[in-house]
N, C-alpha and C positions, 0 to 999 in steps of 0.2 A: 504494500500500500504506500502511496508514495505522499508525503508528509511536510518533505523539504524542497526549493527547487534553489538554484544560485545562476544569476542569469549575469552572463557577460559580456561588456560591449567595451569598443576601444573609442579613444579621443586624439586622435594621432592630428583632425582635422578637426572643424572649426563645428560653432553649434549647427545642428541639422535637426529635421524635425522627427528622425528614428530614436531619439532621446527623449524626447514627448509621451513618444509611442509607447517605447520601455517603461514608462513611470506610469504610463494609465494602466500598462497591460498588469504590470507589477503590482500595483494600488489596489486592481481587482481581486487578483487572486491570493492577497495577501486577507482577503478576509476567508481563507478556507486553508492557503498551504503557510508553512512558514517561507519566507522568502529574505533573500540578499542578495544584491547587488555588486557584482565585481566592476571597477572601472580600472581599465588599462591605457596608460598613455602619458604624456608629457604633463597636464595639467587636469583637475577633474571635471568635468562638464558643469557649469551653475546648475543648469535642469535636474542633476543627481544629486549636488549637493543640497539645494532647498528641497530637495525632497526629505518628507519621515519616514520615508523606507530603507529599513536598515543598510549601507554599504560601505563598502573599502575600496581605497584608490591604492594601486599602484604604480606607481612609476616605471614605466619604462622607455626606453629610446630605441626599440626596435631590435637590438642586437643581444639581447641577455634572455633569450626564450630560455634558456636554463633555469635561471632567478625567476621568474615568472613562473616557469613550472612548478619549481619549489614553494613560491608562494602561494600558490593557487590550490595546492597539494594539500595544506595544512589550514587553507580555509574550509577547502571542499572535505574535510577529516571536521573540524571544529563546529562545522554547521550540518555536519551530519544529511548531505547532500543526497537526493534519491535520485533528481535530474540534472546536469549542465546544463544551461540552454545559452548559447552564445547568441548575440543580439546581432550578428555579421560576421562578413567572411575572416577578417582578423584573426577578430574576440572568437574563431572556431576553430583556427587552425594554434592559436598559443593554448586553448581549450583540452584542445583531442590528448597532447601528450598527458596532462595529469587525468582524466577523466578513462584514457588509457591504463593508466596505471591502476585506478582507483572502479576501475571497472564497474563504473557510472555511467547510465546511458545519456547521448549526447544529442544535444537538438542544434539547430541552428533556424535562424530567420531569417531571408531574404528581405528585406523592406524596398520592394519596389526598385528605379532603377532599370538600364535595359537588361535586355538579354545577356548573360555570363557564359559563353560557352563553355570555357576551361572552369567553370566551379568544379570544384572540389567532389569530390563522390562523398554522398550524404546517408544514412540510414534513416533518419527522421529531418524533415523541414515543414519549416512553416512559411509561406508566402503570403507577399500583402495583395499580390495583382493577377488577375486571372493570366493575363500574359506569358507572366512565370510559373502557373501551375499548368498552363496548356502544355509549356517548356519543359515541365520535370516532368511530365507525366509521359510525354512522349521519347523519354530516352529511353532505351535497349534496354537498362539496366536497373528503371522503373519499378518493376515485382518486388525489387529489393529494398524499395523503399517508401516508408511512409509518408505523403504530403497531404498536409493540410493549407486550404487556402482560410484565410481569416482577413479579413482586409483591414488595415486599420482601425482605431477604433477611438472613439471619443466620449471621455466622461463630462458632464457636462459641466459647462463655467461659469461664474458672474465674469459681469463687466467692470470693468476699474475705470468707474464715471469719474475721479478725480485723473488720472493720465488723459481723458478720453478730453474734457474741458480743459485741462493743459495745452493739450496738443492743437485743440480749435481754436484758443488762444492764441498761441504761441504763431501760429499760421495764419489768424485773422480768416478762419474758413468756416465759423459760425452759423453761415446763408447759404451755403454751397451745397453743390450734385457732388458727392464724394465718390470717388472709384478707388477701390483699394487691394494693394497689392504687398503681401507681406512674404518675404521668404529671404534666404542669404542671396548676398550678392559676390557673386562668383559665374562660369561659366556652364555651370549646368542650367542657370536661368536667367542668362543674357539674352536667348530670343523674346521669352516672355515678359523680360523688362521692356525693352524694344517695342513689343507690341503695345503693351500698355502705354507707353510715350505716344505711340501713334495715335492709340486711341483716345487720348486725352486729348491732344492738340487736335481732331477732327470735331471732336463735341465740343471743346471750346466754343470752335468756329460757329458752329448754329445755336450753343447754347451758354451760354461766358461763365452762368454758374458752375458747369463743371470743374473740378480741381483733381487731381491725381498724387494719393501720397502711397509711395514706394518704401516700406519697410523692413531692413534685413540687417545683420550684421556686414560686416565687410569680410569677405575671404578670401577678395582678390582684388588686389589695388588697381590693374589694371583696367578689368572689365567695373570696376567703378568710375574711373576717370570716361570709358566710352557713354558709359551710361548718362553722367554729369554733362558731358561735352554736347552732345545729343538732345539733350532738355534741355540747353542752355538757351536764355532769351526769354525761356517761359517758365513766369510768375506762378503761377500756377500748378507746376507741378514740382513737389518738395517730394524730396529724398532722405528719411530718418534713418540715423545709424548709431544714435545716439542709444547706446546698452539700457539708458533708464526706459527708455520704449521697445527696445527689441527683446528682453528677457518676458516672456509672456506675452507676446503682442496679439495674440488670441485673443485676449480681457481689449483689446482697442476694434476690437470688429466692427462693433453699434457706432461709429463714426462715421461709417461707409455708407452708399446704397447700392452700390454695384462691387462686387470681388471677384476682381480675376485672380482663380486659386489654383494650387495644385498641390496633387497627395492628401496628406495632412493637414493644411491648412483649408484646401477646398472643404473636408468635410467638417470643416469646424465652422466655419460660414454657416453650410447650409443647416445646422444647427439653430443661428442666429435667422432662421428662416429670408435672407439675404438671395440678391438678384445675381446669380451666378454666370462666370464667365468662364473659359476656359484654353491656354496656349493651343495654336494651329498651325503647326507646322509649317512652314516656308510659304505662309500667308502674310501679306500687312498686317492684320489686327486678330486679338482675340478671339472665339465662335462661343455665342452665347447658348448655354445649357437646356434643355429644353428635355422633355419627357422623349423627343422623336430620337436624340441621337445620345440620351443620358447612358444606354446602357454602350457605345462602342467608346466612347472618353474614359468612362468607367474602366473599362477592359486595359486602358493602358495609364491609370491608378492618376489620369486627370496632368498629364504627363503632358515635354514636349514631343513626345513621339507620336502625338494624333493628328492626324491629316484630315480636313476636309477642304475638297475643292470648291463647293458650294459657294462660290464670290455673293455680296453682296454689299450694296455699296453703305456709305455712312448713314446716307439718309433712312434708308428702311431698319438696318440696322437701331439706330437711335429708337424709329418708331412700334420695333419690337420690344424694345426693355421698355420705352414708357409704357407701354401696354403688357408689361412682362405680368403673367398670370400661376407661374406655377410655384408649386407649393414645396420650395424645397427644403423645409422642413419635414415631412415624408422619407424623400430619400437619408435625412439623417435616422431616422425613428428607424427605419427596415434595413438599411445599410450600414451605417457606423456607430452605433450606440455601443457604449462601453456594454450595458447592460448582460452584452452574447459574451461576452470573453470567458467568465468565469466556466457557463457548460460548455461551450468550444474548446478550450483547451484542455480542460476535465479529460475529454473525449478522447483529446488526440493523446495526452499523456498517459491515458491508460491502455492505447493499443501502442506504443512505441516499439518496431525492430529492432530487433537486437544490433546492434551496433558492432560494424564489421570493419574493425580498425584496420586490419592487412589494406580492406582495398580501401579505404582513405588516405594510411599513406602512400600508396601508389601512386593516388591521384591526386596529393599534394604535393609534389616537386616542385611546380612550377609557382604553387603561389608560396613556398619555401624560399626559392628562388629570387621572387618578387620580394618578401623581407629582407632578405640578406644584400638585397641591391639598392634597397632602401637604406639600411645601414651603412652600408657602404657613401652614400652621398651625404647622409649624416656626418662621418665623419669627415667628409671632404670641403663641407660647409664648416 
């Protein structure tokens, strides 16, 4: 009967919203299992640390999977662990050696993200995007493992009506059509910045109250400079990077009337029963959500990977979201409510395969490889 679980994720990189994800999913089933938190990497996530769920950072810089091993060996001994479950590809492969040893079955999560070919051979997973379950489920070697899709999941929030009157302050946007776009800024969501600049300065033009605030951390200096350079001239579109707004920027939603979201944050929107938008691939602007194409966006976890060709221009576009009628609070209630996690995972943890180390490390060389080439630049920097 399994009693304890000890989930582990790395910080090698900057906040992301699969640390959200951990703490809701953690939060859940901490009221049925015992639960801890391992964090591995250079500094600890905020997200983990404000959190009240039990965890431990370790420090590592990529090259000491020994120390790490050993560390991880004498938590997963001290908290009397039934399951690993690694939160990513990392936090799975520093994972496998002590849960090897300790012959603890082993999960891992995909959170969304393309396609991984060379992932690693897995005995148990859990995926956030049907994408990736279409993807595991059609490999060769499939039988031999269990997948569970579970897709994100969202507990529900208040609003932080004091940031939220800061921030309308602070911008003088009081009066305004607010569009909002919240996520890090780096190059996995440099199209969907882009779009949304577009999108803003087209609704300007017919309608001046619109305003555009763009909220993320910074995790790449460069695609922030294109970003900034891009808006530049226009008043109207402000770009927050400021940590007293991006640690929880969920709580600043009710600011907005239109969200162009993705993954995680889309489904936190539609919570806020908010006018949903969505990245379109190697399009000008946004494609707004709608019950006709909710389920193929969906399919790629609300990603820039979705294509539609369907052009349409600003003007009708504008004239669909004023008339926007659908109810997407719905799709949070049936789709992302924290409330499925606890019997989802229940479910999946009690049919888990037996965990077939030989062929994992077979099929971990390369992302072995990938660490040790990583360290390798570490120490050259």
């Amino acid at each position: 009967m399994i009693k304890s679980i000890v989930f582990v994720i790395n910080t090698y990189g900057d906040l992301g919203g699969h640390y959200y994800s951990l703490i809701t999913t953690a939060e859940e089933l901490h009221k049925k299992y015992n639960i801890h938190i391992v964090n591995i990497g250079k500094t600890i996530s905020p997200v983990i640390e404000q959190s009240k769920i039990p965890h431990t950072f370790l420090f590592s810089n990529y090259h000491d999977v020994i120390s790490v091993t050993i560390r991880l060996l004498k938590i997963f001994k001290q908290k009397k662990a039934d399951v690993v479950h690694a939160f990513d590809r990392v936090s799975y492969l520093y994972s496998l050696y002590a849960s090897w040893i300790k012959r603890i079955p082993l999960v891992v999560t995909k959170c969304g993200g393309p396609i991984i070919k060379l992932f690693p051979f897995v005995s148990n997973i859990v995926v956030f995007t049907k994408e990736d379950y279409y993807f595991f489920s059609s490999k060769s070697n499939s039988y031999e493992t269990s997948i569970s899709f579970v897709p994100n999941r969202v507990a529900h929030f208040h609003q932080d009506i004091k940031r939220i009157e800061q921030l309308k302050n602070n911008l003088n946007i009081n009066k305004s059509r607010v569009i909002l776009r919240i996520g890090r800024i780096d190059t996995s969501y440099q199209m969907t910045a882009f779009q949304c600049i577009r999108l803003a300065k087209s609704f300007h033009k017919i309608d001046s109250s619109f305003v555009l605030l763009i909220i993320g951390n910074v995790a790449n200096q460069e695609v922030f400079k294109q970003i900034t350079e891009y808006a530049e001239g226009c008043d109207y579109i402000h770009i927050v990077t400021d940590r007293y707004f991006t640690i929880n920027a969920k709580e600043l939603i009710d600011i907005a009337e239109i969200v162009v979201g993705t993954g995680r944050n889309f489904m936190e929107a539609c919570s806020m029963g908010k006018t949903m938008m969505a990245p379109n691939k190697d399009e000008e602007l946004p494609v707004l959500v709608t019950s006709d194409n909710f389920d193929d966006i969906f399919n790629y976890n609300f990603s820039e990977r979705y294509q539609d060709k369907n052009n349409i221009s600003t003007t009708n576009l504008l004239n669909e979201i004023n008339g926007y009628r659908e109810d997407t609070k719905r799709w949070y209630d049936k789709f992302f409510s924290s409330k499925m996690i606890e019997s989802s995972y229940s479910d999946f943890y009690n049919n888990l395969k037996p965990t077939s180390y030989i062929k994992i490390f077979k099929t971990s060389i390369y992302q072995l490889l990938s660490i040790a080439f990583h360290s390798f630049r570490e120490k050259e920097h």
